[in-house]
Biopython code that builds the backbone (N, CA, C, O; Angstrom):
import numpy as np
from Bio.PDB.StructureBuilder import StructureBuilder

atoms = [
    (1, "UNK", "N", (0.839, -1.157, 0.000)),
    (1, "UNK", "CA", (0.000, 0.000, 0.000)),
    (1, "UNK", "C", (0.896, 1.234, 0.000)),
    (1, "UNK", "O", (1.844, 1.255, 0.784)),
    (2, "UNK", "N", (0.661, 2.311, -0.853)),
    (2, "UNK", "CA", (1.572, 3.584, -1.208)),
    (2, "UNK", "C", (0.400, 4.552, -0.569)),
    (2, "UNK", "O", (-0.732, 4.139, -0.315)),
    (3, "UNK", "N", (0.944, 6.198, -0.301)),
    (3, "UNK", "CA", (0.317, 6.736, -0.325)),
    (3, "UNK", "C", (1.276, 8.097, -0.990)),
    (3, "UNK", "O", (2.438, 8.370, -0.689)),
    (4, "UNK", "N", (0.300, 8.892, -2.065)),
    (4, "UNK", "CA", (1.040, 9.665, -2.635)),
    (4, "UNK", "C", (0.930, 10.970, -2.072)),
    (4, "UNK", "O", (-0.178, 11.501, -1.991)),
    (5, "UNK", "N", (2.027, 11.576, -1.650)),
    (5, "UNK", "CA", (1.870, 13.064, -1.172)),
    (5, "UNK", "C", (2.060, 13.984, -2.126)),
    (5, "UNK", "O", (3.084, 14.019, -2.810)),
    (6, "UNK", "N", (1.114, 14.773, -2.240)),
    (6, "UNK", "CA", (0.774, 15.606, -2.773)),
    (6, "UNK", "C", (0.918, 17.214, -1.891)),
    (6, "UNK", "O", (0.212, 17.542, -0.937)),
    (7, "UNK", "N", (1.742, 17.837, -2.358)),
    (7, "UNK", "CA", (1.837, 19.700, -1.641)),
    (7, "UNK", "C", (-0.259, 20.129, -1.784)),
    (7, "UNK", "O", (-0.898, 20.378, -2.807)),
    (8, "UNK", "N", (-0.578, 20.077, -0.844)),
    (8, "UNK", "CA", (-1.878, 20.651, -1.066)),
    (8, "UNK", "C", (-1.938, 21.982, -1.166)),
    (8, "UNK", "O", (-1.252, 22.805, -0.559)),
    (9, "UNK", "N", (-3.047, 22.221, -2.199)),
    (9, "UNK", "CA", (-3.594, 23.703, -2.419)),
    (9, "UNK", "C", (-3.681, 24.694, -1.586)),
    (9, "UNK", "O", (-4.171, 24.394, -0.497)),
    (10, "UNK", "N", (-3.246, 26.200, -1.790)),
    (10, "UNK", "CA", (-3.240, 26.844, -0.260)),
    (10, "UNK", "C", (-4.291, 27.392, -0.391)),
    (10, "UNK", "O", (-4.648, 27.766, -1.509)),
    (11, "UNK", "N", (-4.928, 27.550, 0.521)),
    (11, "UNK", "CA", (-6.642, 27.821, 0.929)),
    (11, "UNK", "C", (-6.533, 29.100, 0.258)),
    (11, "UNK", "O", (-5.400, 29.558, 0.113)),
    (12, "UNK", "N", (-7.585, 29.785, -0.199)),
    (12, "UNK", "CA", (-7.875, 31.013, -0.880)),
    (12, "UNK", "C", (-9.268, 31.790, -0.992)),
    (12, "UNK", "O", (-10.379, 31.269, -1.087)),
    (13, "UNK", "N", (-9.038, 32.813, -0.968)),
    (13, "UNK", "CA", (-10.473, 33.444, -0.639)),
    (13, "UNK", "C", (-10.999, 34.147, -1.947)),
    (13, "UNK", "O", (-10.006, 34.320, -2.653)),
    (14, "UNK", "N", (-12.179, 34.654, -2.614)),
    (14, "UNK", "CA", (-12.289, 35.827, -3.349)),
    (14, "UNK", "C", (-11.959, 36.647, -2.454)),
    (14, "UNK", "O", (-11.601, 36.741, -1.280)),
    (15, "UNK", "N", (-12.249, 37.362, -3.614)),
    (15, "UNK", "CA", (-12.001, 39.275, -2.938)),
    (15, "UNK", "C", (-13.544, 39.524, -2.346)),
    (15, "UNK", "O", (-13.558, 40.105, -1.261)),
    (16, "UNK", "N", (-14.726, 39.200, -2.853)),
    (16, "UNK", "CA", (-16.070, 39.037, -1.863)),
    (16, "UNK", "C", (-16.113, 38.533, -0.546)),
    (16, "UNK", "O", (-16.592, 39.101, 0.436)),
    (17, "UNK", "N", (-15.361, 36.978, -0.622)),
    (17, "UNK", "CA", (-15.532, 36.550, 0.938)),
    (17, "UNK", "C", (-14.261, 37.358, 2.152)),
    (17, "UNK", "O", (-14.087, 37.238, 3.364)),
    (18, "UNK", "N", (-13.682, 38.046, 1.241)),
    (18, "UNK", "CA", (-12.269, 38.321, 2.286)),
    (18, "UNK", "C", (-13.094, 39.713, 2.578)),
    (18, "UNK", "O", (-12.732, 40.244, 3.628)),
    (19, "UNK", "N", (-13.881, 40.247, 2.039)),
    (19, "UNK", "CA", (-14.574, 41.606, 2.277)),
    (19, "UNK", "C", (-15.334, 41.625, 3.147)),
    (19, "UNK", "O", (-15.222, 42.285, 4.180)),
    (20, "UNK", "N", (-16.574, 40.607, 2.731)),
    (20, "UNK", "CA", (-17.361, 39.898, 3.707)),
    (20, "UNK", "C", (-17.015, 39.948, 5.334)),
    (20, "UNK", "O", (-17.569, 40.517, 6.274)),
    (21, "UNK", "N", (-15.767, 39.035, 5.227)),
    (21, "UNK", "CA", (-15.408, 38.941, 6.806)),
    (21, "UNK", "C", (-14.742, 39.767, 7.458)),
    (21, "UNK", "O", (-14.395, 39.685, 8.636)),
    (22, "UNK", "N", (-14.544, 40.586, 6.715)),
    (22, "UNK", "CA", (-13.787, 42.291, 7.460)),
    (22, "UNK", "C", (-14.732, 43.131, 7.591)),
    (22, "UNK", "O", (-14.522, 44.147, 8.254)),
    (23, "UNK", "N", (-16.023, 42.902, 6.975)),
    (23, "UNK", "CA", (-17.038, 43.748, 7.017)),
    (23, "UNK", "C", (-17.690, 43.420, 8.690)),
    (23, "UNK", "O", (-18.104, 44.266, 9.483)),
    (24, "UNK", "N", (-17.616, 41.982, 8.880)),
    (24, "UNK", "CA", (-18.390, 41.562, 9.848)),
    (24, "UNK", "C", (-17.505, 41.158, 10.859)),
    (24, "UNK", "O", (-18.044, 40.722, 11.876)),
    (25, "UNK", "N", (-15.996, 41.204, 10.825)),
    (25, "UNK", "CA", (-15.446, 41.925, 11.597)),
    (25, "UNK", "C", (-15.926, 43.145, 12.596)),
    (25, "UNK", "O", (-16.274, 43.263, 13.771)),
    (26, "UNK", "N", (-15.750, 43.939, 11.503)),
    (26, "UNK", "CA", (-15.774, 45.330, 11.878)),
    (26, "UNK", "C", (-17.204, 45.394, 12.551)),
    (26, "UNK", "O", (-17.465, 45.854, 13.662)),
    (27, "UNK", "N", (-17.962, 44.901, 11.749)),
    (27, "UNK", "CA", (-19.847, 44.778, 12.850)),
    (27, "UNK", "C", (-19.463, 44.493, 14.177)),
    (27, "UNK", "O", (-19.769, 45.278, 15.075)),
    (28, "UNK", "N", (-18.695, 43.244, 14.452)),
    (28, "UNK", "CA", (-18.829, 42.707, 15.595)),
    (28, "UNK", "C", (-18.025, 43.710, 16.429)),
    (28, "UNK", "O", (-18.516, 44.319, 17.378)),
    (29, "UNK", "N", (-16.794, 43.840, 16.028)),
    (29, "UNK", "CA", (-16.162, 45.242, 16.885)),
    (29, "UNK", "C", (-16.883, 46.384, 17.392)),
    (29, "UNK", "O", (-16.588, 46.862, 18.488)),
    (30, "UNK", "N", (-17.792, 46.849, 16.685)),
    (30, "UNK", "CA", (-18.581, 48.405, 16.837)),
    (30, "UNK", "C", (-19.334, 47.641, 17.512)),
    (30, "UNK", "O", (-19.188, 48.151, 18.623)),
    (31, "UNK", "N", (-20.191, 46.602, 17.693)),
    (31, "UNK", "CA", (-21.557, 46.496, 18.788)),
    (31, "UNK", "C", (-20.692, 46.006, 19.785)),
    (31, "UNK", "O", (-21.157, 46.281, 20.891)),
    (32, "UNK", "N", (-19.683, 45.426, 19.852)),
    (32, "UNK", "CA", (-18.963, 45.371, 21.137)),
    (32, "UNK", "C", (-18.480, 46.363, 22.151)),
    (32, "UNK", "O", (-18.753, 46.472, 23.346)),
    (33, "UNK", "N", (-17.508, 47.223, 21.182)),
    (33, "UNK", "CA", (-17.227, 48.718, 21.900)),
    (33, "UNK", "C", (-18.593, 49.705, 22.140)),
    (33, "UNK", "O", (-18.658, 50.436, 23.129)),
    (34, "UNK", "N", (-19.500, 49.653, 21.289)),
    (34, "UNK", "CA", (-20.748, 50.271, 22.296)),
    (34, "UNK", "C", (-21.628, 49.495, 23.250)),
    (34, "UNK", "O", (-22.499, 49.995, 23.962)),
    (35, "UNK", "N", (-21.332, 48.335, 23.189)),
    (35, "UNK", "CA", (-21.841, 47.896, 24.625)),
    (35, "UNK", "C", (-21.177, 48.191, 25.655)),
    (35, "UNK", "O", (-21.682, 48.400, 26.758)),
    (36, "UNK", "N", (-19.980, 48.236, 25.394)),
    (36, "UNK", "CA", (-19.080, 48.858, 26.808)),
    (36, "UNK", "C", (-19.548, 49.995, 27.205)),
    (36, "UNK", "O", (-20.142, 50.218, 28.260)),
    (37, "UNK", "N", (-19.191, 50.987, 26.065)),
    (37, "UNK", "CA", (-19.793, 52.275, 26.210)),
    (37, "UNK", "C", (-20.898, 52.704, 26.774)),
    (37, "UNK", "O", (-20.991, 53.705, 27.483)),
    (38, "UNK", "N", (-21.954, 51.794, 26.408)),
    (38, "UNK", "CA", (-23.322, 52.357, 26.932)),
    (38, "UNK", "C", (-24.181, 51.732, 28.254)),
    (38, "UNK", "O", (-25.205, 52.197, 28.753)),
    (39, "UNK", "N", (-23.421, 50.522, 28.656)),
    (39, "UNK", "CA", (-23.549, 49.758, 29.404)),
    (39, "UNK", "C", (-23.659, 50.875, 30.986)),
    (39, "UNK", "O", (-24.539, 50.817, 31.844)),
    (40, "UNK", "N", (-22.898, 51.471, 30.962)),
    (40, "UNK", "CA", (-22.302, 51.722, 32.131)),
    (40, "UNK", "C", (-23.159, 52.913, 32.260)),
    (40, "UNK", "O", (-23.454, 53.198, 33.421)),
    (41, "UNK", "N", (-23.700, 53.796, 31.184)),
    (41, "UNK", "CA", (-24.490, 54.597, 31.447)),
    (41, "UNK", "C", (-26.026, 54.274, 31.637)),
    (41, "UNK", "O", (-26.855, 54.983, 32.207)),
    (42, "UNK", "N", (-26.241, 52.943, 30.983)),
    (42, "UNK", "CA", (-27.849, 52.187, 31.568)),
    (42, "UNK", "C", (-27.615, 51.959, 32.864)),
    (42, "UNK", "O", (-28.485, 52.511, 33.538)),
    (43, "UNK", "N", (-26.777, 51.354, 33.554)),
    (43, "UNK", "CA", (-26.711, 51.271, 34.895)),
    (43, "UNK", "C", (-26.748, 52.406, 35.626)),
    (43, "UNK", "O", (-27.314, 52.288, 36.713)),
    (44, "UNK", "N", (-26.209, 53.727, 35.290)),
    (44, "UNK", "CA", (-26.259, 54.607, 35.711)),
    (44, "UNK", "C", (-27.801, 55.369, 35.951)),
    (44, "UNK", "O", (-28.189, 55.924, 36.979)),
    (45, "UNK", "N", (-28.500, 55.210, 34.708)),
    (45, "UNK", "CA", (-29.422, 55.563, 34.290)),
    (45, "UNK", "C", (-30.818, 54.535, 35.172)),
    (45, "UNK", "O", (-31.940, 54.964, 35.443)),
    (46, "UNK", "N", (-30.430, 53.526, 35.379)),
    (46, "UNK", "CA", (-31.489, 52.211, 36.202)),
    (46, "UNK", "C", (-31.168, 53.024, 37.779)),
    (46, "UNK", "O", (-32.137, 53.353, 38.462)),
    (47, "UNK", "N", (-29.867, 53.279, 38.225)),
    (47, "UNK", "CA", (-29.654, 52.953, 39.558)),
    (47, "UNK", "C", (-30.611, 54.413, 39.943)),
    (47, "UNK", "O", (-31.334, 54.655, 40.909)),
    (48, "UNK", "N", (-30.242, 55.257, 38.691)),
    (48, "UNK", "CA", (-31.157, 56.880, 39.402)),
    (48, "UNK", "C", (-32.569, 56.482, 39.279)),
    (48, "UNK", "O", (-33.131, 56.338, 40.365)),
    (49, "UNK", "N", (-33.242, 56.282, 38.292)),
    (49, "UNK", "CA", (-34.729, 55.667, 38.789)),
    (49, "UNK", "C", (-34.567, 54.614, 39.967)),
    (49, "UNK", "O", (-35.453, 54.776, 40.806)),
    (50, "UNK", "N", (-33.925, 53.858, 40.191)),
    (50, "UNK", "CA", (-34.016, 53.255, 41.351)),
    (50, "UNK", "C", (-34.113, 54.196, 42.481)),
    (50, "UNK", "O", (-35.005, 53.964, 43.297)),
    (51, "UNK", "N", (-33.352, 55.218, 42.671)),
    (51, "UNK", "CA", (-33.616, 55.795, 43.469)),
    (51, "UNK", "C", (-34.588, 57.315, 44.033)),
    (51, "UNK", "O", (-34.800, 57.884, 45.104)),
    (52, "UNK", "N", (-34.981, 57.500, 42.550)),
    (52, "UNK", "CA", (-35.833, 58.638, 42.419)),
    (52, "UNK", "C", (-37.499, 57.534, 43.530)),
    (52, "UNK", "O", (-38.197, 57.814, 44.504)),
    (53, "UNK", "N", (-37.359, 55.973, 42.304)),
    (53, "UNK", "CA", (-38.771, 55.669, 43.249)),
    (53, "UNK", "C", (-38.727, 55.401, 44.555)),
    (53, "UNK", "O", (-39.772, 55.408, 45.206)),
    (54, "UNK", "N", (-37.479, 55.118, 45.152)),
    (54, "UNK", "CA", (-37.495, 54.735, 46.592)),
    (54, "UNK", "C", (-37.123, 55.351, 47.486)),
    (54, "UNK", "O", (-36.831, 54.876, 48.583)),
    (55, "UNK", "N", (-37.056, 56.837, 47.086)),
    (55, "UNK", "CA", (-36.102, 57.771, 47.980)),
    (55, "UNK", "C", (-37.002, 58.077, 49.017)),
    (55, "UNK", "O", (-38.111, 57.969, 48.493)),
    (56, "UNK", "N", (-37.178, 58.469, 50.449)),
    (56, "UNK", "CA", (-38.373, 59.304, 50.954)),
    (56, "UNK", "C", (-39.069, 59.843, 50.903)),
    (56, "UNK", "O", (-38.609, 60.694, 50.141)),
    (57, "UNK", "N", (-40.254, 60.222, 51.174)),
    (57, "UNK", "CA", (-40.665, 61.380, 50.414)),
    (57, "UNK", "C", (-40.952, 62.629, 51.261)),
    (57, "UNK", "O", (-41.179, 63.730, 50.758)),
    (58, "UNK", "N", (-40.925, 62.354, 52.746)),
    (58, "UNK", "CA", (-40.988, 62.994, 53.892)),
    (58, "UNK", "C", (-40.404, 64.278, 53.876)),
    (58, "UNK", "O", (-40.787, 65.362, 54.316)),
    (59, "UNK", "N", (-39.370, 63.909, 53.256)),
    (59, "UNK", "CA", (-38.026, 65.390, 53.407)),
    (59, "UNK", "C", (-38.382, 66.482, 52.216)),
    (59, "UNK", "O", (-38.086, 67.676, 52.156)),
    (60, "UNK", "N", (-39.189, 65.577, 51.205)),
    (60, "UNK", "CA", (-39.384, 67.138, 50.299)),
    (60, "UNK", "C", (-40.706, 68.083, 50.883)),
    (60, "UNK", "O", (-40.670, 69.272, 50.566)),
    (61, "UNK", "N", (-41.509, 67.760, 51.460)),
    (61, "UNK", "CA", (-42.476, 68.185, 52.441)),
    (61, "UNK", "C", (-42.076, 68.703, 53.224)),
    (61, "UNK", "O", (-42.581, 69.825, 53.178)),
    (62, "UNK", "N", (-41.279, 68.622, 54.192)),
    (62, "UNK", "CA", (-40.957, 69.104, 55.315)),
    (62, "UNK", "C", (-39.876, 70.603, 54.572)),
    (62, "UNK", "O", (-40.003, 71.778, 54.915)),
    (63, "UNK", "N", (-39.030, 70.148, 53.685)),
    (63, "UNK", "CA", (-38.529, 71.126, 53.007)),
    (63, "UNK", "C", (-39.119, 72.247, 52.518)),
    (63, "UNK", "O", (-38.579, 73.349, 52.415)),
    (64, "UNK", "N", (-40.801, 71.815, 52.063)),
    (64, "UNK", "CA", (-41.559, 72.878, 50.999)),
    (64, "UNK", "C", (-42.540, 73.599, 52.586)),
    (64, "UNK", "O", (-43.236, 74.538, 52.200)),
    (65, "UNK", "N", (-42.682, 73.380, 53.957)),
    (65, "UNK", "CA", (-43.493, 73.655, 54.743)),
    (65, "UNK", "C", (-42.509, 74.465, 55.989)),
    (65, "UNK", "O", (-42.777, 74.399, 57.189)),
    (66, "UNK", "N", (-41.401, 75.182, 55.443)),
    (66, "UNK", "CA", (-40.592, 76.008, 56.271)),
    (66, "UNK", "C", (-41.576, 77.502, 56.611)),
    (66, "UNK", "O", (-42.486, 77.947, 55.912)),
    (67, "UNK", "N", (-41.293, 77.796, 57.297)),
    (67, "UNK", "CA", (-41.582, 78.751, 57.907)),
    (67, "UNK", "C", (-41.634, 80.113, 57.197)),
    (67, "UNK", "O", (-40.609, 80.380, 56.570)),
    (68, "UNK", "N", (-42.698, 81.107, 57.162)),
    (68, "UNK", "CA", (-42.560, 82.263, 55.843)),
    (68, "UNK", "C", (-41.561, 83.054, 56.539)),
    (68, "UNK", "O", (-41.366, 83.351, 57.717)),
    (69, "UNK", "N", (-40.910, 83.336, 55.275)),
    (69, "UNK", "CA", (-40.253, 84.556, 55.502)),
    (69, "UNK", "C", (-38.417, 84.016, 56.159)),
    (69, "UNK", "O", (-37.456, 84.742, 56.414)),
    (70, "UNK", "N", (-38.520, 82.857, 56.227)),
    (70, "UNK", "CA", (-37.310, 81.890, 55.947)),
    (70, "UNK", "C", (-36.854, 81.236, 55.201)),
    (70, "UNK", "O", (-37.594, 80.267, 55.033)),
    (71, "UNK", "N", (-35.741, 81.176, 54.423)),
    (71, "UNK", "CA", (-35.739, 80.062, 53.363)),
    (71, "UNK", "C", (-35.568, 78.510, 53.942)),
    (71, "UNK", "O", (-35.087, 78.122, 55.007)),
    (72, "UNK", "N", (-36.093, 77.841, 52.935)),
    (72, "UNK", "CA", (-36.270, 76.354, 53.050)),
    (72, "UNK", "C", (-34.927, 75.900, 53.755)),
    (72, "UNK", "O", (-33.835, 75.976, 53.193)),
    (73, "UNK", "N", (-35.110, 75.428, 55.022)),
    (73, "UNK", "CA", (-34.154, 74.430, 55.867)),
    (73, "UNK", "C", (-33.064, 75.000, 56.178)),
    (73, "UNK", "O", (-31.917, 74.564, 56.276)),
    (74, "UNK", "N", (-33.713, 76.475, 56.396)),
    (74, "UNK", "CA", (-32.700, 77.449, 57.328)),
    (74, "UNK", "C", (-33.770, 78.157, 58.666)),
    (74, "UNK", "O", (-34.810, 78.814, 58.711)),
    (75, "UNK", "N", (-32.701, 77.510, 59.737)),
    (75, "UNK", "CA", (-33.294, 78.436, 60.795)),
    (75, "UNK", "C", (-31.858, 79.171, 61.723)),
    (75, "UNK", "O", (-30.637, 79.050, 61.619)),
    (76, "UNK", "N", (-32.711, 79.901, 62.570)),
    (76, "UNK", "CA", (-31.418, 80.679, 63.264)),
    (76, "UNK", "C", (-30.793, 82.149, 62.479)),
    (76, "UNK", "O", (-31.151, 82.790, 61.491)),
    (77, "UNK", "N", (-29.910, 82.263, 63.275)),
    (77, "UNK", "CA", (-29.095, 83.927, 63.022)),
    (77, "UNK", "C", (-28.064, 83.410, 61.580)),
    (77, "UNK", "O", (-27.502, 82.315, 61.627)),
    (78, "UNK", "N", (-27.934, 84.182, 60.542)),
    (78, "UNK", "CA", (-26.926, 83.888, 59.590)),
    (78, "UNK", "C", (-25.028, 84.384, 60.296)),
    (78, "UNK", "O", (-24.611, 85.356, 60.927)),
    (79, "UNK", "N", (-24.597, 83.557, 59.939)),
    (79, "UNK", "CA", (-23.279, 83.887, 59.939)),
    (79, "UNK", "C", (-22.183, 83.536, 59.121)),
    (79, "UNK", "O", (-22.522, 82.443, 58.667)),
    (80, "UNK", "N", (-21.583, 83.684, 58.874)),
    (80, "UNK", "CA", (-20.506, 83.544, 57.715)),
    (80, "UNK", "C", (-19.875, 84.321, 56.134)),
    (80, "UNK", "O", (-19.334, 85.408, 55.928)),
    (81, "UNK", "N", (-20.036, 83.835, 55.747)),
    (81, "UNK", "CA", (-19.666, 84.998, 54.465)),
    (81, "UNK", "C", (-20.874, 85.347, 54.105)),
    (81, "UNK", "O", (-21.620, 84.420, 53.789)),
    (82, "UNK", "N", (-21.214, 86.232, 54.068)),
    (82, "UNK", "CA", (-21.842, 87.075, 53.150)),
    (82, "UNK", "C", (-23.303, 87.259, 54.554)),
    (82, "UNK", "O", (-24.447, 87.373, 54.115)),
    (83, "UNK", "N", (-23.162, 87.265, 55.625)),
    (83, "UNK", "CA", (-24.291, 87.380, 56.805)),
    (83, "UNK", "C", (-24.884, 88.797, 56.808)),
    (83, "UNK", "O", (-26.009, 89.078, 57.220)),
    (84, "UNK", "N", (-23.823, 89.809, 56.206)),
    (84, "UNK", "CA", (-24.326, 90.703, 56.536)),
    (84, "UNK", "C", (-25.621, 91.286, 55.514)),
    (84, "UNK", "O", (-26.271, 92.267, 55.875)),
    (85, "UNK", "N", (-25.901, 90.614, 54.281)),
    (85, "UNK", "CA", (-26.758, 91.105, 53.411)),
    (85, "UNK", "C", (-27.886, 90.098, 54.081)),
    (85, "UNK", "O", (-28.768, 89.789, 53.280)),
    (86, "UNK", "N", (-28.001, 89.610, 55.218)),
    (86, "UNK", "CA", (-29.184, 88.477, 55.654)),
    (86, "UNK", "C", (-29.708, 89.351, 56.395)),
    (86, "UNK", "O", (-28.986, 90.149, 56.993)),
    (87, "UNK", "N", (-31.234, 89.385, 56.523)),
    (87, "UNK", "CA", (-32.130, 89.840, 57.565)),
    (87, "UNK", "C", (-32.290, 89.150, 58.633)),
    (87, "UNK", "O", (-33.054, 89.544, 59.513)),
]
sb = StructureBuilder()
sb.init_structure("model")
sb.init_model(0)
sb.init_chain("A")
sb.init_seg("    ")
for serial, (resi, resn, name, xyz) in enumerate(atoms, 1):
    if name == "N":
        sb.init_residue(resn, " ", resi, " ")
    sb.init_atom(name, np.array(xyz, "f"), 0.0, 1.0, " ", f" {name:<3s}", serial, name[0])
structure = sb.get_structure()
């Protein structure tokens, strides 16, 4: 039993399929790098509604029911920079 070796053919592409796969290359690259990209701002974007619905709600009330003629969640004598333009 012989077996004849033969140099086999070197694999070859058109110029369509070699385009093809640089094209879809390049697809897969761009939806990759904007998932990174945008990823981090949906989370950002989830965690603030997360917290807009669960925040208290006590403190914006108590904030809007200050006393006239005081501003909101100031009481007492002013002091510090600029005290003297305070009534």
């Amino acid at each position: 039993m012989s077996v004849q070796a033969s140099p086999s053919r070197p694999a070859t592409k058109s110029v369509g399929a070699a385009f093809v796969d640089i094209l879809l290359t390049l697809v897969v690259f761009v939806v990759v790098l904007l998932a990174f990209l945008i990823a981090p701002l949906v989370a950002l974007a989830v965690a603030y509604l997360a917290y807009v619905v669960i925040r208290p709600r006590g403190r914006k009330k108590a904030a809007a029911a200050a006393a006239p003629g005081t501003p909101a969640g100031r009481t007492g004598s002013a002091h510090g920079f600029g005290a003297g333009a305070s009534t």
